[in-house]
Backbone as CSV, one residue per row, in Angstrom:
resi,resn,N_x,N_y,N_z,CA_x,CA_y,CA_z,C_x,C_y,C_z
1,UNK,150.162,80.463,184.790,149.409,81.349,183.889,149.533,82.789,184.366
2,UNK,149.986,83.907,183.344,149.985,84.951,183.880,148.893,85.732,183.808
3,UNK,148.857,86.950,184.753,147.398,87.715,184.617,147.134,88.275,183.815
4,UNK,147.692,88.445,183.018,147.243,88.756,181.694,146.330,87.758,181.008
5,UNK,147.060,86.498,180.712,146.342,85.636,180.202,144.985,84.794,181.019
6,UNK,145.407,84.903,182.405,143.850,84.771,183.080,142.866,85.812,182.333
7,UNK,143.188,86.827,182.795,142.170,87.944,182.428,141.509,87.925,180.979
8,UNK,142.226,87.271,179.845,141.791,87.231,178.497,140.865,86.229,178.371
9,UNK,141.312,84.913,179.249,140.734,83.679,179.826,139.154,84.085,179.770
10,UNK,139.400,84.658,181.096,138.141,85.036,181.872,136.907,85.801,180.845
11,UNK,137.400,86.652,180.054,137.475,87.820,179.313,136.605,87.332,177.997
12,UNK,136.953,86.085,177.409,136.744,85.150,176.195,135.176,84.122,176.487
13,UNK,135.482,83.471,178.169,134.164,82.796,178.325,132.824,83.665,178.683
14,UNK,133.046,85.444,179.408,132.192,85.790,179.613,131.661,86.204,178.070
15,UNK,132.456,86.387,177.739,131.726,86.947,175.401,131.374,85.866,175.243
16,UNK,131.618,84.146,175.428,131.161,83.036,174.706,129.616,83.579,175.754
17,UNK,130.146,83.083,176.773,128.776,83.095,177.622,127.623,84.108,177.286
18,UNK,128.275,85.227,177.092,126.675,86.670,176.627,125.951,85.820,175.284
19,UNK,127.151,85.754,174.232,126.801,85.175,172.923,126.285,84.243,172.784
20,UNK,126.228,83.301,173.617,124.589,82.132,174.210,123.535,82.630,174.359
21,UNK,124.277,83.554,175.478,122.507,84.232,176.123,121.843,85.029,175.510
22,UNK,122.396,85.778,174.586,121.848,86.167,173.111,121.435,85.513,172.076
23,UNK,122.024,84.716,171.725,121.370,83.487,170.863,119.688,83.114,171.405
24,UNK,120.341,82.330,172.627,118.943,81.730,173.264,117.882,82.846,173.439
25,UNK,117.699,84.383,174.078,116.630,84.761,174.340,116.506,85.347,172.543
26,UNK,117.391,85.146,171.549,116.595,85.581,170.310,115.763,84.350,169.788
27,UNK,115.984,83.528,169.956,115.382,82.044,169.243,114.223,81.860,170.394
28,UNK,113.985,82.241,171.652,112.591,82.282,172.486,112.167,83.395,171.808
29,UNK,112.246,84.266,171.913,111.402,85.792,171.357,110.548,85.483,170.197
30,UNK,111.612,84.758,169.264,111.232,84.266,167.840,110.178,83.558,167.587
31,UNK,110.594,82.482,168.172,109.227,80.958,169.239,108.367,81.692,169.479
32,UNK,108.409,82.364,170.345,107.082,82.959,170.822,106.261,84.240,170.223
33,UNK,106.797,84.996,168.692,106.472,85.646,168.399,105.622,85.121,167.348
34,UNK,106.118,83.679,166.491,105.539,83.060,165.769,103.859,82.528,166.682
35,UNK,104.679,81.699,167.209,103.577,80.823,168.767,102.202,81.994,168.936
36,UNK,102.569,82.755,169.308,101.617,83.884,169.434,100.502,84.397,168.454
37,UNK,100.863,83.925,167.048,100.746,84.784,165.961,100.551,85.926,165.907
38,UNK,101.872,86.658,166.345,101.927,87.926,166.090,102.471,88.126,164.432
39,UNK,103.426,87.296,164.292,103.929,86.664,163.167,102.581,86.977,161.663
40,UNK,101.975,85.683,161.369,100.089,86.223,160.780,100.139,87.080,160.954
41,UNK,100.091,87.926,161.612,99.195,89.235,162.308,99.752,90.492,160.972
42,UNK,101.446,90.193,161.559,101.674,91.274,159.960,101.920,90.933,159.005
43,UNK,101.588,89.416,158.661,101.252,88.940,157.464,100.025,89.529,156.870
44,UNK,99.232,89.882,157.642,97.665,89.819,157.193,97.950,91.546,157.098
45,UNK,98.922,92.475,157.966,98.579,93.923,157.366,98.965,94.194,156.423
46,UNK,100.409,93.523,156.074,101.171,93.558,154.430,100.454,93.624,153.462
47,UNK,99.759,92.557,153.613,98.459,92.218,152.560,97.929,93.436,152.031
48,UNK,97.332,93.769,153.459,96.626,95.114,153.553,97.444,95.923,152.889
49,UNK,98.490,96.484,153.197,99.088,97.875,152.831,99.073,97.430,151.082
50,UNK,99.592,96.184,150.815,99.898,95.858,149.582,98.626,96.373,148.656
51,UNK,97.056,95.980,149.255,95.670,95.795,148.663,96.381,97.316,148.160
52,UNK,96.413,98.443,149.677,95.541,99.920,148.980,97.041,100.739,148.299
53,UNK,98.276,99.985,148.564,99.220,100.902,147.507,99.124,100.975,146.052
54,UNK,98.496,99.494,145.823,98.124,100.102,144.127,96.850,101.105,143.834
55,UNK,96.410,101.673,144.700,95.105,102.540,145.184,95.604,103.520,145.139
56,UNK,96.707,103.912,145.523,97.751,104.949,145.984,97.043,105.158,147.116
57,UNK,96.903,104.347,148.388,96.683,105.178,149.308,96.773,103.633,150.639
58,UNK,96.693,103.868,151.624,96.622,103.130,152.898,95.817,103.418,153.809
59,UNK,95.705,101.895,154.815,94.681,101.059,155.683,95.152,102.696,156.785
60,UNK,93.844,102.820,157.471,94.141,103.825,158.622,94.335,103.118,159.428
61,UNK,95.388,104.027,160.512,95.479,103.162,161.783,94.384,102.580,162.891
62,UNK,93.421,102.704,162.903,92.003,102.149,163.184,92.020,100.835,163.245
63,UNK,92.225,100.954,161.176,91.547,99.629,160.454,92.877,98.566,161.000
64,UNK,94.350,99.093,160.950,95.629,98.506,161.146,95.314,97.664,162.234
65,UNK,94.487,98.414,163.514,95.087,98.214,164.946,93.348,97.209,164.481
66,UNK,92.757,97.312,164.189,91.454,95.974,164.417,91.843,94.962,163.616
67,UNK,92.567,94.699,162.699,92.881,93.587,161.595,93.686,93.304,162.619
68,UNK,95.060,93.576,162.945,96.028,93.016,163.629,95.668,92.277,164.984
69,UNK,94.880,93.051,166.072,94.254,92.183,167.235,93.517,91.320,166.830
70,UNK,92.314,91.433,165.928,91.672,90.463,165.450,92.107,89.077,164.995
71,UNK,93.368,89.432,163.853,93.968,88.012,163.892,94.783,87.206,164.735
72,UNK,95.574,88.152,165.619,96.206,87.335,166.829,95.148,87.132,167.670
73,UNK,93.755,87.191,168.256,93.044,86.591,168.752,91.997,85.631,168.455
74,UNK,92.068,85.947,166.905,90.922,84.859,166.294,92.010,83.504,165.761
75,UNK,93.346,83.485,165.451,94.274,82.830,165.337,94.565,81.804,166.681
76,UNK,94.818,82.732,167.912,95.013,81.924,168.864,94.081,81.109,169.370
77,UNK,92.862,81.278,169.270,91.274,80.989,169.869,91.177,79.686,169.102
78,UNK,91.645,79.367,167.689,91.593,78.258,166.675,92.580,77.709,167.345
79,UNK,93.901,77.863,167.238,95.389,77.105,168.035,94.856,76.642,169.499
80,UNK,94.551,77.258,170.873,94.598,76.976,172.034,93.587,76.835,173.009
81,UNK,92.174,77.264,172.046,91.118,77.317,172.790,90.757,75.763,173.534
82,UNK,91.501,74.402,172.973,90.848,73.304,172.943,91.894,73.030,174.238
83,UNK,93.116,73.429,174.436,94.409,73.239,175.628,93.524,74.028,176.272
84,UNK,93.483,75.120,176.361,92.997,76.021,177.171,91.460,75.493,177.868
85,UNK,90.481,74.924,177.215,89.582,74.603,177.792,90.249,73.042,178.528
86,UNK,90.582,72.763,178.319,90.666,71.149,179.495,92.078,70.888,180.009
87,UNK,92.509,71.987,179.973,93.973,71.788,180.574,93.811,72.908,181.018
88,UNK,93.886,74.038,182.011,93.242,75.167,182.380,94.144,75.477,183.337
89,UNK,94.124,74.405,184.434,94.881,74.788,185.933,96.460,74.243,185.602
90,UNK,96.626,73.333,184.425,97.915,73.258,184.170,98.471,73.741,182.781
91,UNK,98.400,74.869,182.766,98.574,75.943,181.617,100.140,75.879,181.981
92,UNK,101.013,75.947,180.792,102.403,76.220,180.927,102.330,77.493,180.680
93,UNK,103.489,78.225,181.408,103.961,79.947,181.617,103.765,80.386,179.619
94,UNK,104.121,79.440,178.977,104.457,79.883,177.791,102.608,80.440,177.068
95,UNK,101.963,79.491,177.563,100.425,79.587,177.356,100.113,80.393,177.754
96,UNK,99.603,80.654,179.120,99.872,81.530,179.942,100.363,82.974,178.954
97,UNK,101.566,83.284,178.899,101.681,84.643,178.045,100.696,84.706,176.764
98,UNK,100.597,83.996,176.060,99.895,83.772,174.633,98.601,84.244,175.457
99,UNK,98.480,84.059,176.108,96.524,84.153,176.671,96.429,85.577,177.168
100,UNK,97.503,86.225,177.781,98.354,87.638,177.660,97.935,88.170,176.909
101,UNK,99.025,87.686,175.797,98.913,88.624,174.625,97.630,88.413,173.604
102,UNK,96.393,87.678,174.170,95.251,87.271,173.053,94.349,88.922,173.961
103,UNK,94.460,88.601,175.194,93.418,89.583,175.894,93.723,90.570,175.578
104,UNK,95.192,91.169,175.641,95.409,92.748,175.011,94.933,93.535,174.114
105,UNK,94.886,92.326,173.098,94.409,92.061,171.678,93.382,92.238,171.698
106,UNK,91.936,91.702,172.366,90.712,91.537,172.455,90.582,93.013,172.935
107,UNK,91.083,93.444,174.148,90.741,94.550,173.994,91.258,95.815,173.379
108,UNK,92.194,95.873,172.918,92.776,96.449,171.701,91.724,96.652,170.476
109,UNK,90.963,95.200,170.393,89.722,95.921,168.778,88.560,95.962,169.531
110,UNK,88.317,95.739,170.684,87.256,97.144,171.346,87.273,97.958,170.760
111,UNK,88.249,98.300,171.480,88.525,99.677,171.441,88.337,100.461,171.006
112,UNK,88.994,99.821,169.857,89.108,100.606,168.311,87.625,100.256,166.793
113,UNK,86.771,99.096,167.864,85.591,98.657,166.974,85.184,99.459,166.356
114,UNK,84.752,99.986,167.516,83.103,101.040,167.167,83.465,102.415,166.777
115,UNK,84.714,102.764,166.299,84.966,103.641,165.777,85.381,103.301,164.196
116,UNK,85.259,102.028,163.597,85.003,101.767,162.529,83.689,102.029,161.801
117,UNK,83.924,101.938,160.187,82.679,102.731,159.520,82.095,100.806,159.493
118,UNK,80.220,101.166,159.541,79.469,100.143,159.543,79.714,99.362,158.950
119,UNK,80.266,99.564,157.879,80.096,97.866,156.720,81.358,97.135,156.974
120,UNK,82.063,97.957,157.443,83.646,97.241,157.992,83.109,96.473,159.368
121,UNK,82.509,97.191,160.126,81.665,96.130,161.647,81.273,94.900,161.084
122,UNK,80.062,95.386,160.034,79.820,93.863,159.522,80.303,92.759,158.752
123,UNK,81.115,93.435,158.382,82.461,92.272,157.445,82.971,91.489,158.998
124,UNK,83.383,92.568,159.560,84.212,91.997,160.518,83.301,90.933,161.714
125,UNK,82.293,91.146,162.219,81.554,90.285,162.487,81.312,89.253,162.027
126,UNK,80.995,89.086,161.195,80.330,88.007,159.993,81.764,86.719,159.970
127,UNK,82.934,87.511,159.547,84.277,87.011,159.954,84.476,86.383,161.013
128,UNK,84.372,86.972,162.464,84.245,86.629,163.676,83.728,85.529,163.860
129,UNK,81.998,85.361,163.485,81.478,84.475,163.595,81.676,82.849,162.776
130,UNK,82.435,83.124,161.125,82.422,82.595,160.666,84.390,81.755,161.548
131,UNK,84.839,82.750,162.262,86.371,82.099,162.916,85.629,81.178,164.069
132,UNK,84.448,81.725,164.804,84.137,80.832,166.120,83.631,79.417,165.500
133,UNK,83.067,79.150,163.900,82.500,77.985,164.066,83.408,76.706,163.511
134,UNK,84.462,77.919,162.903,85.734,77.314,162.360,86.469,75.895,163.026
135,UNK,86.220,76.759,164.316,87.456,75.831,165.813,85.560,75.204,166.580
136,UNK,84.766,75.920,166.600,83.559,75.355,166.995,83.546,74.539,168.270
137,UNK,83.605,75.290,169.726,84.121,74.718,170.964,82.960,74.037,171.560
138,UNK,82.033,73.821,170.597,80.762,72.694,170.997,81.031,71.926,170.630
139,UNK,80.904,70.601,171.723,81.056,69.130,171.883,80.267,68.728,171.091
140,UNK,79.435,68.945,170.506,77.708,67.884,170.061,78.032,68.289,168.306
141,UNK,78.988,69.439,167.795,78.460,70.085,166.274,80.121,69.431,166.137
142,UNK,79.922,69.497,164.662,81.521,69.089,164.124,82.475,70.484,163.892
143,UNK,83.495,70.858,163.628,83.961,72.436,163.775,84.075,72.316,162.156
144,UNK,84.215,73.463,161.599,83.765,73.537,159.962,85.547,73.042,159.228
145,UNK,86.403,73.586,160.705,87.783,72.557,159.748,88.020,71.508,159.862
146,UNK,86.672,71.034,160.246,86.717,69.439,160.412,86.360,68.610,159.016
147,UNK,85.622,69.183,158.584,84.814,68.708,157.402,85.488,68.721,155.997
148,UNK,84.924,67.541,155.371,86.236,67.114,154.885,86.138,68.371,153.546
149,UNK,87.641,68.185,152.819,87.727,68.441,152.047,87.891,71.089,151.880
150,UNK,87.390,71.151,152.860,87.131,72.849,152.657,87.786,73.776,153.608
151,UNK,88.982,73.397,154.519,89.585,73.908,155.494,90.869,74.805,154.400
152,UNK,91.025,74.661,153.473,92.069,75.716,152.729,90.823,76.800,152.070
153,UNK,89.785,76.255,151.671,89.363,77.262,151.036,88.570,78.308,151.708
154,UNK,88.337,77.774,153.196,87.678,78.483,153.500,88.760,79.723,154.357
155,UNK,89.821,79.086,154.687,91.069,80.051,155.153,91.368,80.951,154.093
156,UNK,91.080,80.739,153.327,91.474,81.757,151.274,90.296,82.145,151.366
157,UNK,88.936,82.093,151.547,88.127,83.768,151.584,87.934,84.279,152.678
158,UNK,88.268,83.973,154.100,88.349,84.623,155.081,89.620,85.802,155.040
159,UNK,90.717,85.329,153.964,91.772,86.220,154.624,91.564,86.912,153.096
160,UNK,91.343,86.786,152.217,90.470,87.509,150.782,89.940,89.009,151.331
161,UNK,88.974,88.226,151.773,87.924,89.280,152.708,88.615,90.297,153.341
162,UNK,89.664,89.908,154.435,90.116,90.582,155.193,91.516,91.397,154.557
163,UNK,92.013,90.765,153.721,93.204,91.753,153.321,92.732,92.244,152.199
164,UNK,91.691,92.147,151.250,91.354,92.657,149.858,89.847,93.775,150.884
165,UNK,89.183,93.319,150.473,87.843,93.699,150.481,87.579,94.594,151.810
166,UNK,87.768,94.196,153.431,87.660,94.987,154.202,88.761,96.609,154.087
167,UNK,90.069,96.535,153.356,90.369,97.527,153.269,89.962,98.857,152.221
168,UNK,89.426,98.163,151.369,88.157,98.586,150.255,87.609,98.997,150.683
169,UNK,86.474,98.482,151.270,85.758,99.205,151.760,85.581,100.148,153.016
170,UNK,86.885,100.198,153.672,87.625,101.110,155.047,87.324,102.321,154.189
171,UNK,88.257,102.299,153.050,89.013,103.696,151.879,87.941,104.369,151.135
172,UNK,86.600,103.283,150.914,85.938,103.377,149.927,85.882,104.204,148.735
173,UNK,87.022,103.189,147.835,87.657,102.473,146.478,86.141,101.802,145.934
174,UNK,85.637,102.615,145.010,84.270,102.033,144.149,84.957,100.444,143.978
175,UNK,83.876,99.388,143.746,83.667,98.335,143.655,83.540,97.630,142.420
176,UNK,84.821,98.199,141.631,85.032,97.881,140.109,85.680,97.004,139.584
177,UNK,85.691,96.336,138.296,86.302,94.984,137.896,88.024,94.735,138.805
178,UNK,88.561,95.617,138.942,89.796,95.507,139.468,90.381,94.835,140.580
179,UNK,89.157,95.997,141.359,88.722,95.131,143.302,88.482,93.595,142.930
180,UNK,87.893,93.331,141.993,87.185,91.571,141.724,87.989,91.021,141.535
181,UNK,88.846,91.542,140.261,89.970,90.575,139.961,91.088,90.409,140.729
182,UNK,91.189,91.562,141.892,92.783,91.208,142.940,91.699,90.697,144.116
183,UNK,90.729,90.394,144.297,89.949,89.536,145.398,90.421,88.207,144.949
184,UNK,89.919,87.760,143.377,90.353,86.635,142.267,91.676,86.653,142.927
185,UNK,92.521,87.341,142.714,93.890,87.119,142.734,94.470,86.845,144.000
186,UNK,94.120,87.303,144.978,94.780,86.879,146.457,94.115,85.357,147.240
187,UNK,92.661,85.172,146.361,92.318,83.975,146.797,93.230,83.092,146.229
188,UNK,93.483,82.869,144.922,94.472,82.270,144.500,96.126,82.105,145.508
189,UNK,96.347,83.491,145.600,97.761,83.306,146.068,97.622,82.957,147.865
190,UNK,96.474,82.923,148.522,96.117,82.499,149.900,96.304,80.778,149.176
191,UNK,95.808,80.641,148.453,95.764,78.688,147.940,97.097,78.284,148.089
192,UNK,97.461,78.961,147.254,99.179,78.815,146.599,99.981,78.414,148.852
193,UNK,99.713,79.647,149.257,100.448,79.607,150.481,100.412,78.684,151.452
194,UNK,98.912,78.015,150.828,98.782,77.172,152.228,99.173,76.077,151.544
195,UNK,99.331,75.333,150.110,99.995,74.156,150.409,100.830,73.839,150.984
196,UNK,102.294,74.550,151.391,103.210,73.989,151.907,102.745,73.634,153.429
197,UNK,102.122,74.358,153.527,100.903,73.564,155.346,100.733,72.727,154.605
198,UNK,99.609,72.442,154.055,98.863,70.760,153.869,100.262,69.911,153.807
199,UNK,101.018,70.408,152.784,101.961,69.422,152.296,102.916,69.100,154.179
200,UNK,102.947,69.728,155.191,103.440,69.801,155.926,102.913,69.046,156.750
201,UNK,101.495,69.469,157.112,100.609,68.352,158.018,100.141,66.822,157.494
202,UNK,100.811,66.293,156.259,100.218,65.493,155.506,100.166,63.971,156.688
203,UNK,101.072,63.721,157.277,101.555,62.758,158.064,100.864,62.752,159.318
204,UNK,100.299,64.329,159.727,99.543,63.857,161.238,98.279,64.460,160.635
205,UNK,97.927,64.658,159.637,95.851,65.286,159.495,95.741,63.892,159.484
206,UNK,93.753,64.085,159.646,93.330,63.082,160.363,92.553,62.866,158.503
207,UNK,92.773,61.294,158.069,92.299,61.016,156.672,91.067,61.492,156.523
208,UNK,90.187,61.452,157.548,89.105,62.336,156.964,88.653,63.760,156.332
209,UNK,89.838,64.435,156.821,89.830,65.860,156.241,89.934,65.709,154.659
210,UNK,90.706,64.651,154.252,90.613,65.114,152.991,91.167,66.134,152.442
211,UNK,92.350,66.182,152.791,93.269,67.529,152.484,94.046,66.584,150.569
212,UNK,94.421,68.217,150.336,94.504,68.290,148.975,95.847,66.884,148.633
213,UNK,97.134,67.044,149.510,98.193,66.277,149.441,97.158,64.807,149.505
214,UNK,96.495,64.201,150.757,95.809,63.391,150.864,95.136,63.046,149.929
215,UNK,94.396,63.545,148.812,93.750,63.189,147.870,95.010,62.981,146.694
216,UNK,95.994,63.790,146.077,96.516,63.375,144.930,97.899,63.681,144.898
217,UNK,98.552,63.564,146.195,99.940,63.384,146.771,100.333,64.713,146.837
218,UNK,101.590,64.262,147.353,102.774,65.617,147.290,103.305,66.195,146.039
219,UNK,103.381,65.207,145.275,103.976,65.281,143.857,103.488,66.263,143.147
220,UNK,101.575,65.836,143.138,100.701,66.427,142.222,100.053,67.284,142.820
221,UNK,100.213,67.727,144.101,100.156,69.041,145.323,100.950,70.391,144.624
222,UNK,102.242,69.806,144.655,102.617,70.581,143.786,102.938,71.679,142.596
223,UNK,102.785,70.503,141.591,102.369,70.370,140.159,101.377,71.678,140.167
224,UNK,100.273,71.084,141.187,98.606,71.929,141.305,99.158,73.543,141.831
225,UNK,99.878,73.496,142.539,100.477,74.783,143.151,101.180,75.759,141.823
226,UNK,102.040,74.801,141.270,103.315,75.198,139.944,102.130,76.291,139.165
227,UNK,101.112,75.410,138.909,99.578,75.707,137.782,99.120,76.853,138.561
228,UNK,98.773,76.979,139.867,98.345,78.167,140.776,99.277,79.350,139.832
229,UNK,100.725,79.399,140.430,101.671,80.403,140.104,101.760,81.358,138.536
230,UNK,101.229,80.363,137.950,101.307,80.377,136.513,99.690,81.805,136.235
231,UNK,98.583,80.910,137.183,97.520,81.926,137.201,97.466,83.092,137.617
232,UNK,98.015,83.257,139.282,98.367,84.118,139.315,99.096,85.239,138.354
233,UNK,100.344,84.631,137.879,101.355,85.984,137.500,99.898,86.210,135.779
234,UNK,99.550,85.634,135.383,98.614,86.216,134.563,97.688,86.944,134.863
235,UNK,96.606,86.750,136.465,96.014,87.628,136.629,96.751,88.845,136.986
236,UNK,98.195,88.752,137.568,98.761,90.254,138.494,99.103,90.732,136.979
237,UNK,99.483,90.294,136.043,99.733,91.146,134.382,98.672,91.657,134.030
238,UNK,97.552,91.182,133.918,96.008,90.861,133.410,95.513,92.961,134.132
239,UNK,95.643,92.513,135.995,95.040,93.550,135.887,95.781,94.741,136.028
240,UNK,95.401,95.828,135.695,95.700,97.301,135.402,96.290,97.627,136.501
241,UNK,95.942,97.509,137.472,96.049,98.160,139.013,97.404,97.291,139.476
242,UNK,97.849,95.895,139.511,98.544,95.071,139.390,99.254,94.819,138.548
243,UNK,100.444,96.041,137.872,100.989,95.672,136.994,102.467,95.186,137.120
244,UNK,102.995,94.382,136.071,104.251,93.669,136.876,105.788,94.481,137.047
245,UNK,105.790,94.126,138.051,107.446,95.213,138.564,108.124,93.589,139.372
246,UNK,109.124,94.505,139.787,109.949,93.990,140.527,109.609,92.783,141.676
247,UNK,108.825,93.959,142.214,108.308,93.264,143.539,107.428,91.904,143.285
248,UNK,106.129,92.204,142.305,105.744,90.462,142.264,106.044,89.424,141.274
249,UNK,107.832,90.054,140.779,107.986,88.728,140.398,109.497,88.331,141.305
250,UNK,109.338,88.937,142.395,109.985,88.425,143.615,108.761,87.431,144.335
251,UNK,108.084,87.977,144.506,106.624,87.527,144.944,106.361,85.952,144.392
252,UNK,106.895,86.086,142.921,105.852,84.491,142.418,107.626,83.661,142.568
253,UNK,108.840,84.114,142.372,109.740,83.104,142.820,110.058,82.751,144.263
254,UNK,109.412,83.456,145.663,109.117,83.139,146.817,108.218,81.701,146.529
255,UNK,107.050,82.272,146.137,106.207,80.663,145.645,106.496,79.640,145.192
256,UNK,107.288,79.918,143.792,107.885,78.461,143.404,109.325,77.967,144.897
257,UNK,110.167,78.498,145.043,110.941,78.231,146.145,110.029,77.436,147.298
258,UNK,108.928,77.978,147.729,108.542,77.700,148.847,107.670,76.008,148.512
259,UNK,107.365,76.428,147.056,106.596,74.933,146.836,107.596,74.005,146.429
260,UNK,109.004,74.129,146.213,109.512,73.186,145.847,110.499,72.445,146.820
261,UNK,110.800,73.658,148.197,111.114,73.346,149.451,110.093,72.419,150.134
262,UNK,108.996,72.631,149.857,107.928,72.039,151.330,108.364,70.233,150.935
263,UNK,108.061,69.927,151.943,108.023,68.218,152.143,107.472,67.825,153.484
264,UNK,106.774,66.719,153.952,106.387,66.235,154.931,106.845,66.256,156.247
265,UNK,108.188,66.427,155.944,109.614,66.055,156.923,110.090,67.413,157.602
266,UNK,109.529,68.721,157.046,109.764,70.043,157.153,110.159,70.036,158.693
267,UNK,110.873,70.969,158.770,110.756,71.725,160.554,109.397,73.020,160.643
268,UNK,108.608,72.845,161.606,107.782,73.694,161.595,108.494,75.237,161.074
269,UNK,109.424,75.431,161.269,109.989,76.960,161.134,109.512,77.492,159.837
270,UNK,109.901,76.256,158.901,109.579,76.552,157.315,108.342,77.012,156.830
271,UNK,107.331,76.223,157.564,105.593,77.357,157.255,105.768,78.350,157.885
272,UNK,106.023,77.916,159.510,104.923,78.668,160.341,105.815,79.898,160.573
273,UNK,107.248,80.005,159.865,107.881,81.281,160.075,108.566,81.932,158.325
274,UNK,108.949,81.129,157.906,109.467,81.186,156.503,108.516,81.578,154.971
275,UNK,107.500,80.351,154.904,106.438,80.315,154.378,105.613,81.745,154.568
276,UNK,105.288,81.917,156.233,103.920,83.159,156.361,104.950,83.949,156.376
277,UNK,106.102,84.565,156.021,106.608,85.330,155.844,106.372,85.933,154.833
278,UNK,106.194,85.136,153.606,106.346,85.560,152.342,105.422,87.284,151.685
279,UNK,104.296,87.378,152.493,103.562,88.606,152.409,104.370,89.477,152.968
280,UNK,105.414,89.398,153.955,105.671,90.513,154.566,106.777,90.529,153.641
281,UNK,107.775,89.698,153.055,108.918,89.767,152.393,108.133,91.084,150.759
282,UNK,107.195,90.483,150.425,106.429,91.404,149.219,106.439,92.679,149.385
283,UNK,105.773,92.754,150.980,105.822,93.995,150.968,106.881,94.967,151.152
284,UNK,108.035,94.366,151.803,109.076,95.207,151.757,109.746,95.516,150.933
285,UNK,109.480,94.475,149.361,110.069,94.438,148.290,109.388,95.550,147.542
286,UNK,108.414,95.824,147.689,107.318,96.772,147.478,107.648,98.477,147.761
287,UNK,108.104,98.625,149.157,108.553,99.697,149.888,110.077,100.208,149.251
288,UNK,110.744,98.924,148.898,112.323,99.323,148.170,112.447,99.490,147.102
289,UNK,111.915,98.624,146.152,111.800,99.075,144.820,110.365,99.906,143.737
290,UNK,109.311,100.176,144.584,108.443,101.266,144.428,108.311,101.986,144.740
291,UNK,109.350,102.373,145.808,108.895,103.743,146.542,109.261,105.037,145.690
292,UNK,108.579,106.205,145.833,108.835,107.172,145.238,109.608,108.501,145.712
């Protein structure tokens, strides 16, 4: 072999070799950006920016930086609080960072609390309290997503609240049929999002929950979702402030796609990265074809 061709040799496995090691630390980053829910996190500001652009106006960085810690710590606290309490001294490194990045977070909307206007404290409290009884780390009480039948709906006015209404009232945007009907409208499309979860967890929830697939299948999970989509794009026509462009009827064929993809058999990637994507995909669709 001549040195030339060593050297190309050599030359070819160190590029295969980087092009692994690039692969692999992008698919950990990824893992762990989802894992983390940092992922949610700008699901839930999209929302936001989405609420106040038909407002003509946007979430301050305040309100940005307390929604965003808030949900990567009230997110993770539901996911790991239950590992974290009885598995403690054998925390894997990967936990371990997540518990990292929850404290940063925690103190990140310190920080930035009490420099919020009052009625936003108390939304956000009220929230808080209503996330601790959610996961509910008392042994003796049942946790409220335990109970059967109300763990989607109550995830659809918590995040209502938080991407409609708390930025409302950040901006304070009077409290007129409009605000009601896109509150109406995102509870709906929070419904719409989480079937492909139910439809996802259908095989390991526990029959007592009483989840929607569990009561009248995958089929008619569906179907019920198809009927969601249909409401929606009438209320986003319906109201004034929400009128139809580009962007949400990219928005309602994300939905049908995503409801006609989901199945039992899914790879987590498909909700927990694909699926909660879909707010952030809106909004960028939002930024490209509305911008002025």
């Amino acid at each position: 072999m001549t040195t030339k061709l060593k050297f190309l040799t050599v030359f070819l496995a160190y590029q295969q070799f980087g092009y692994f090691c690039l692969v692999s630390f992008i698919q950990k980053a990824l893992k762990f950006y989802v894992n983390s829910s940092l992922h949610v996190a700008v699901s839930v500001l999209s929302l936001c920016h989405i609420t106040l652009h038909f407002y003509e106006t946007k979430p301050t960085m305040m309100l940005q930086i307390a929604l965003f810690c808030a949900t990567v710590v009230g997110y993770n606290f539901v996911k790991y609080f239950g590992l974290a309490k009885f598995h403690y001294r054998s925390l894997t490194t990967k936990l371990k960072e997540i518990q990292r990045i929850s404290l940063l977070c925690a103190i990140g909307f310190l920080v930035v609390f009490f420099g919020l206007k009052l009625k936003v404290k108390i939304m956000l409290v009220v929230l808080g309290i209503v996330t601790f009884f959610y996961a509910n780390p008392f042994e003796t009480q049942t946790p409220i997503r335990k109970i059967k039948g109300v763990k989607v709906y109550i995830i659809a006015t918590v995040w209502t609240f938080v991407t409609v209404l708390i930025p409302i009232l950040d901006t304070d945007v009077p409290l007129q049929r409009e605000v009601y009907l896109a509150m109406f409208e995102r509870f709906i499309l929070i419904l719409i999002l989480m079937l492909p979860f139910e439809i996802r967890d259908l095989l390991f929830d526990d029959l007592k929950l009483s989840t929607i697939p569990q009561r009248i299948g995958v089929k008619n999970t569906k179907s019920l979702g198809y009927f969601g989509i249909i409401l929606l794009a009438l209320l986003m026509f319906y109201n004034d402030a929400f009128s139809p462009t580009a962007s949400s009827i990219l928005l309602l064929i994300l939905l049908i796609l995503a409801l006609h993809k989901s199945d039992p058999k899914n790879n987590l990637n498909f909700t927990a990265l694909w699926v909660e994507a879909i707010p952030i995909l809106w909004w960028l669709s939002i930024l490209i074809f509305e911008s002025t």
